[in-house]
C-alpha positions as CSV (number, residue, x, y, z in Angstrom):
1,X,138.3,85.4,-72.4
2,X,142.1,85.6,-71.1
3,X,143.4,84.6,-67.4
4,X,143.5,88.1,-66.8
5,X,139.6,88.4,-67.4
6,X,138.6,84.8,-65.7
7,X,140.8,86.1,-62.7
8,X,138.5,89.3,-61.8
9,X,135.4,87.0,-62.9
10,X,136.6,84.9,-60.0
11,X,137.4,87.4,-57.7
12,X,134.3,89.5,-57.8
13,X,132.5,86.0,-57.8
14,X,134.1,85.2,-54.3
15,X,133.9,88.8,-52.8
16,X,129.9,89.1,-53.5
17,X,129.1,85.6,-52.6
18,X,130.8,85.8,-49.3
19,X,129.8,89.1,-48.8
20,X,125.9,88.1,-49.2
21,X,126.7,85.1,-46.4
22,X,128.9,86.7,-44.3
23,X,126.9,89.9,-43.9
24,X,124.0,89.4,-41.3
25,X,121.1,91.5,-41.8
26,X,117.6,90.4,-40.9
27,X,116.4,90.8,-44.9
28,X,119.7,88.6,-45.8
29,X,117.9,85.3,-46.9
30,X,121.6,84.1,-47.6
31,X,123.7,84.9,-44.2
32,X,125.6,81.2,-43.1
33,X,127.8,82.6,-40.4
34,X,130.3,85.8,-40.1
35,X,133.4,83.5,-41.1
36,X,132.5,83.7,-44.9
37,X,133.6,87.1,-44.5
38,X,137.1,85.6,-44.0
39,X,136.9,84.5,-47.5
40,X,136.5,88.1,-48.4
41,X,139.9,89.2,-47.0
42,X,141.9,86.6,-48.4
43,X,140.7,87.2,-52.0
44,X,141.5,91.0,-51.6
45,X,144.5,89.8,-49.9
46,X,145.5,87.9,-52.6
47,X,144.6,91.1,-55.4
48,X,147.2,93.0,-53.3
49,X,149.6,90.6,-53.5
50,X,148.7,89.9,-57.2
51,X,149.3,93.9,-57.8
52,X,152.8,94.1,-56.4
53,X,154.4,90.7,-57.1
54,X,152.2,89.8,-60.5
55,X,151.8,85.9,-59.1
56,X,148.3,84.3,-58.6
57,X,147.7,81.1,-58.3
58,X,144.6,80.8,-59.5
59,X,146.8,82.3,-63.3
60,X,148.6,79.1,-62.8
61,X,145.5,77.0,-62.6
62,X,144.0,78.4,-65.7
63,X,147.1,78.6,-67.9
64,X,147.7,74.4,-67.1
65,X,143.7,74.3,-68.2
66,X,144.8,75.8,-71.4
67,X,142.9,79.0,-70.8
68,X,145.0,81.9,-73.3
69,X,147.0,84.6,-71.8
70,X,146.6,86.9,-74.6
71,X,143.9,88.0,-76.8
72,X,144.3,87.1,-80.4
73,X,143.4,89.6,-82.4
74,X,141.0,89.1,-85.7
75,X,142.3,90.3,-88.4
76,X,140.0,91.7,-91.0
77,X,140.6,91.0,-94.8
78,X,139.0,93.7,-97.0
């Protein structure tokens, strides 16, 4: 997997997770408190900014960890 890839893994990671504790519901075995819902709006606020000004910090954090940015490509020998 490439940053790109481990950065949406992330983000939908964080949205669902602190969707399922900031969301209360009497069947939600999971809800901590309405502030997790917080956490929600600043990873989608952090996608927008991502979309127009292509920086994410998490990227930064990954590429330093030696995660690739680019998909090598296998090449097949017939």
């Amino acid at each position: 997997m490439v940053i790109n890839d481990w950065i949406h893994v992330f983000a939908g990671s964080f949205i669902l997770l602190s969707l399922a504790m900031g969301v209360e519901s009497p069947v939600n075995p999971l809800f901590v408190s309405r502030y997790w819902l917080l956490l929600t709006a600043f990873v989608g606020a952090n996608l927008l900014q991502y979309g127009i000004s292509k920086f994410c910090p998490l990227g930064l954090i990954l590429k330093k960890l030696g995660v690739p940015e680019i998909r090598e490509t296998l090449k097949k020998e017939a």
